[in-house]
N, C-alpha and C positions, 0 to 999 in steps of 0.2 A: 308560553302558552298564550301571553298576550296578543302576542304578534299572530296567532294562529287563529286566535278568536275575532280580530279586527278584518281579517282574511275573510271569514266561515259570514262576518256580518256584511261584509259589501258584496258577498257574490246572493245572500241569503232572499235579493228580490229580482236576482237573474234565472230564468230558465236555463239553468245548469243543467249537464246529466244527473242526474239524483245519486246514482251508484255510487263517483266517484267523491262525491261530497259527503255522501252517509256512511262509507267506510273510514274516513277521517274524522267522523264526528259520534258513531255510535262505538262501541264496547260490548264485543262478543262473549262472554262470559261465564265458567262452568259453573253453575248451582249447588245444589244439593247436597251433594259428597254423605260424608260418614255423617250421621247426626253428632251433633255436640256431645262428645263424653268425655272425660277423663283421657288427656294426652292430645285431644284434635283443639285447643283454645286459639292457637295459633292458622287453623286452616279455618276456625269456625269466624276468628275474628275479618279473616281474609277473605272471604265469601260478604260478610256483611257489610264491608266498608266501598264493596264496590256497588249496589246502589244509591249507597249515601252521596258517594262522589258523583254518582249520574244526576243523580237530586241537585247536587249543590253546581254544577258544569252546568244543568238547563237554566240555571237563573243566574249565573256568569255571563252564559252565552243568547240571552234571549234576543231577539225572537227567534233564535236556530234552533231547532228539536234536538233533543237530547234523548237518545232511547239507551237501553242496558236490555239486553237481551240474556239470561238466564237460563243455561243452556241444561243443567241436569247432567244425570249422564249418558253420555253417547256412545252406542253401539261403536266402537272403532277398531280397527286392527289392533290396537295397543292391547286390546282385551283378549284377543283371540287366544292367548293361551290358558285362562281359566272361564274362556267364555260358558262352559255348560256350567260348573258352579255358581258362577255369575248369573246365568241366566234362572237358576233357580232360587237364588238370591232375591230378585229383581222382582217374579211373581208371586212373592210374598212381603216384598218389603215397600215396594215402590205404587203409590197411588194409581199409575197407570199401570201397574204388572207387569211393564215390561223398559228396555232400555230405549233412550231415545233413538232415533235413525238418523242419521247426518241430513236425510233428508226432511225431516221434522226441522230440525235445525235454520234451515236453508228458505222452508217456510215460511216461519218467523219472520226471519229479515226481511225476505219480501215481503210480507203483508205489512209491518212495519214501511218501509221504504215507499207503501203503495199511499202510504196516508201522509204524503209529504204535501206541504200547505204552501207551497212557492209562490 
């Protein structure tokens, strides 16, 4: 990881493409999941460690941005076979009522990627 951050710091005041340097250095990441109950300690601990790591990776790697994007859950084919349960799930459970769309997702990074400080 040394060797990769020594990388990320001397291209970090080139006019690089942005894409290809923000997929190396950001962490796509699913959120939310089940709430913390009895038997999810393990998925709950997993969810939280990833933006502590993005925390501790942007003041490793500074001045290179360090984003963690938090993805929720997203609408995707993997669902499609209890997606109506799910969906009724989701507009009860979920603060926006409804599942994320890959294209929400996809959002994100861009508007992220658009505030790159080069």
């Amino acid at each position: 990881m040394r060797q990769d951050a020594r990388l990320l710091h001397s291209r970090a005041g080139r006019s690089a493409s942005p894409l290809a340097h923000w997929l190396d250095r950001d962490d796509v990441r699913r959120g939310g999941g089940p709430p913390s109950r009895y038997g999810f300690s393990l998925l709950a601990a997993e969810g939280a460690s990833i933006p502590g790591f993005g925390k501790a990776l942007a003041r490793e790697l500074s001045p290179v941005r360090v984003t963690v994007v938090m993805a929720g859950l997203v609408d995707t084919p993997i669902k499609s076979a209890r997606r109506e349960q799910s969906a009724k799930w989701a507009e009860t459970s979920l603060p926006a009522r409804r599942f994320g769309q890959p294209e929400d997702l996809a959002d994100a990074i861009i508007f992220a990627m658009r505030q790159v400080g080069f």
